[in-house]
Backbone as CSV, one residue per row, in Angstrom:
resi,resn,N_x,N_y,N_z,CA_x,CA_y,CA_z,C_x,C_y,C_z
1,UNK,-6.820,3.672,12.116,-6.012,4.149,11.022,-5.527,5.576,11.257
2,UNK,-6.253,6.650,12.050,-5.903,7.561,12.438,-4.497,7.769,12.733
3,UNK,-4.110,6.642,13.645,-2.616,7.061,14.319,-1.664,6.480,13.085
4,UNK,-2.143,5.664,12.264,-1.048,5.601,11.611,-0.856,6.226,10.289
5,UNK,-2.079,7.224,9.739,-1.589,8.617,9.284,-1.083,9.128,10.112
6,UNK,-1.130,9.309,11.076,-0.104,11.088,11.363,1.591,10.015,11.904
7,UNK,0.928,9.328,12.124,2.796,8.279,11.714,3.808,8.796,10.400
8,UNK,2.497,8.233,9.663,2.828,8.486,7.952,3.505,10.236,8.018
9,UNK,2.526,11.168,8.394,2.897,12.525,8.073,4.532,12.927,8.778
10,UNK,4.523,11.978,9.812,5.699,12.846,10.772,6.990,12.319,10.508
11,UNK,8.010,12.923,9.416,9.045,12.331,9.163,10.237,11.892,10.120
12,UNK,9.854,12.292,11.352,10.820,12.084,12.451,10.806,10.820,12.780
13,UNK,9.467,9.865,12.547,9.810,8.961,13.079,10.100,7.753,11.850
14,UNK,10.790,6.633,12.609,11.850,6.107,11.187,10.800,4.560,11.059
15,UNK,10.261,4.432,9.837,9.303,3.924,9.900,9.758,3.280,8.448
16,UNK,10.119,2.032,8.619,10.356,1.189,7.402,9.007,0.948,6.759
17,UNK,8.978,1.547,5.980,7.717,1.429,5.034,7.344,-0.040,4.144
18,UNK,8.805,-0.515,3.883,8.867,-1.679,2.954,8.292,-3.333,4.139
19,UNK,8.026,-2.821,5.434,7.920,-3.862,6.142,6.233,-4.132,6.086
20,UNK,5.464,-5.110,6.347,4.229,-5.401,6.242,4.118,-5.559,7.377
21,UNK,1.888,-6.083,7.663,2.198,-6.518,8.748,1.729,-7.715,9.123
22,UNK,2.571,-8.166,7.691,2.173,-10.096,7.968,3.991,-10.578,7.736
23,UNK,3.962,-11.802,7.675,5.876,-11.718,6.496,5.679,-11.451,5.266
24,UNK,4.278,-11.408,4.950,4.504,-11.522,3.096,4.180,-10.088,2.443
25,UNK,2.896,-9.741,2.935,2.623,-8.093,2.555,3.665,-6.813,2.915
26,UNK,3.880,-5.942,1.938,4.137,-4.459,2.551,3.361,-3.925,2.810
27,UNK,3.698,-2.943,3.655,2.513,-1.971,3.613,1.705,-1.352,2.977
28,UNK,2.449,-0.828,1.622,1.613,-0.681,0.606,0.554,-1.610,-0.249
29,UNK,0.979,-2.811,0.207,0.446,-3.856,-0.713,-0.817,-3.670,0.237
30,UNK,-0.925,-3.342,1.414,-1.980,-3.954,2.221,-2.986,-2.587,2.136
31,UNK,-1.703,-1.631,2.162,-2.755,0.088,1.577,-4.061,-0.322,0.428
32,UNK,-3.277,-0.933,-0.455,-4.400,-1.179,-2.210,-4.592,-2.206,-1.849
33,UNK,-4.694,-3.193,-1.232,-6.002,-4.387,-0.996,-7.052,-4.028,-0.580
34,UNK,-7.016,-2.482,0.771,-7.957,-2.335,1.505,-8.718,-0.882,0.683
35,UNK,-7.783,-1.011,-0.366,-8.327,0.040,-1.242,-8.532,1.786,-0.475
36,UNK,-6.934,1.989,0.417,-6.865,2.923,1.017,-6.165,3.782,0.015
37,UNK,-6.832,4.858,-0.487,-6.191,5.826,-1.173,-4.960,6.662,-0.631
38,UNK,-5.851,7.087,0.687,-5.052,8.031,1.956,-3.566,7.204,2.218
39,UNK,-3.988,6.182,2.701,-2.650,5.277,2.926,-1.653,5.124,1.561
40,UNK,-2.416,4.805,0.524,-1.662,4.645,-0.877,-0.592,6.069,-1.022
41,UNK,-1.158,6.993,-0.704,-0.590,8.231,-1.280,0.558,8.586,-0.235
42,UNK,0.752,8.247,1.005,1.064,8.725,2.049,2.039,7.807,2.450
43,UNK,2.264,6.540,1.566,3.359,5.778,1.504,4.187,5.826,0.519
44,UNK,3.508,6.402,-0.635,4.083,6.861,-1.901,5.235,8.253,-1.553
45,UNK,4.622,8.751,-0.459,5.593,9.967,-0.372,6.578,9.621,0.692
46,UNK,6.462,8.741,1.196,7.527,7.967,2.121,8.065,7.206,1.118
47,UNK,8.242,7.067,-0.097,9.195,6.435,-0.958,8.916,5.234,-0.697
48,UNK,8.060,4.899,-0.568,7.520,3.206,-0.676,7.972,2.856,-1.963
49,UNK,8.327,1.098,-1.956,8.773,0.687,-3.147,7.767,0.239,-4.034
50,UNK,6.912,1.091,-5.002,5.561,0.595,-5.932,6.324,-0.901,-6.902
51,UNK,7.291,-1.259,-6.558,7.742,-2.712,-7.669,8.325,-3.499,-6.543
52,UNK,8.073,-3.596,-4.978,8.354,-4.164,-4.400,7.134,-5.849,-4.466
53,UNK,7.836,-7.065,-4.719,6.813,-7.923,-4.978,6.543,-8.772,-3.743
54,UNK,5.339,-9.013,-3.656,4.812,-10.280,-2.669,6.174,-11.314,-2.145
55,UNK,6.711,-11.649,-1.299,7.324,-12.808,-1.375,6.913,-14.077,-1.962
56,UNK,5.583,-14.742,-1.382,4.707,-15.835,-1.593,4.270,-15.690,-3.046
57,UNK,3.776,-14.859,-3.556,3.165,-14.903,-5.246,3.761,-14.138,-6.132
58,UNK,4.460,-12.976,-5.473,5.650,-12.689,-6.480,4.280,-11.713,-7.068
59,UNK,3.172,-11.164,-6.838,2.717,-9.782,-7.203,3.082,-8.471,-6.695
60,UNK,2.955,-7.507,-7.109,2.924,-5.903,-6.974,1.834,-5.687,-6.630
61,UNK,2.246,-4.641,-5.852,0.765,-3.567,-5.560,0.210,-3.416,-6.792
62,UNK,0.519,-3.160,-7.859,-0.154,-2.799,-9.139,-0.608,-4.095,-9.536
63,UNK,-0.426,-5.263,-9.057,-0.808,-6.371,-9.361,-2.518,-6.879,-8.785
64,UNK,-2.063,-6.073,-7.587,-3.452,-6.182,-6.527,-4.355,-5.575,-7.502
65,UNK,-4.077,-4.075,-7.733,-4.950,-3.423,-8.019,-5.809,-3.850,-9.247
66,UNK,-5.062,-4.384,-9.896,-5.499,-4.967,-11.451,-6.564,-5.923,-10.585
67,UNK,-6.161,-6.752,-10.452,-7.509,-7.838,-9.862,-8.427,-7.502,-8.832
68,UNK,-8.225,-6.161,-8.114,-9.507,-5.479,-7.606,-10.597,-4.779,-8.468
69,UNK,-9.399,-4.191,-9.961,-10.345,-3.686,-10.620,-11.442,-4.314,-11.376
70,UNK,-10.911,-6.000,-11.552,-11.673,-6.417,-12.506,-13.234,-6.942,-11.331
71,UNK,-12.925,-7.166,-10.438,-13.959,-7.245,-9.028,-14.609,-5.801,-8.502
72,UNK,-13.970,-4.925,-8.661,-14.915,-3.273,-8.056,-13.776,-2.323,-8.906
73,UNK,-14.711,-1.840,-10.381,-13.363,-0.880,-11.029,-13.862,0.905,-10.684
74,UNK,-15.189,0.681,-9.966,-15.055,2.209,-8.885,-14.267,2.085,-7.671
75,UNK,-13.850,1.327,-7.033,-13.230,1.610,-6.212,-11.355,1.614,-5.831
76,UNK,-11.307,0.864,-7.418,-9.940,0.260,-7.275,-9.579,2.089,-8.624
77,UNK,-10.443,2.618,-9.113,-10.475,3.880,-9.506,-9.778,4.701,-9.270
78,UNK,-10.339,4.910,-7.732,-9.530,5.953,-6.730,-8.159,5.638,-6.682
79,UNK,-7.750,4.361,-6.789,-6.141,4.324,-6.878,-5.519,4.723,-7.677
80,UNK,-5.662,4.550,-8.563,-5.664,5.081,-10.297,-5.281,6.556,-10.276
């Protein structure tokens, strides 16, 4: 995960944020599954799309998070 913070930090390089790395997830979606704050925040400032939805289920990242919280609501917290 290392290299792909300082990815995240370095605006030079052109890094479609809205792409996942399955067909169905974004990146962000996959940031708050793994319950990465660092990643959450650091895609947020790359203008990640927070209402971009799942293709397959048609959820949001905020969708994830809701059903992590009701499974771990310290950890899905930190997103918060």
């Amino acid at each position: 995960m290392r290299i792909a913070y300082k990815i995240l930090d370095q605006k030079q390089h052109n890094l479609n944020v809205e792409k996942g790395g399955g067909s169905i997830y974004t990146l962000l979606h996959i940031a708050v599954a793994k319950l990465d704050v660092k990643a959450v925040v650091k895609l947020i400032v790359r203008e990640a799309n927070v209402n971009c939805a799942d293709l397959k289920s048609g959820d949001r990242p905020l969708h994830l998070l809701v059903n992590i919280f009701n499974k771990n609501q310290v950890a899905a917290a930190k997103i918060l």
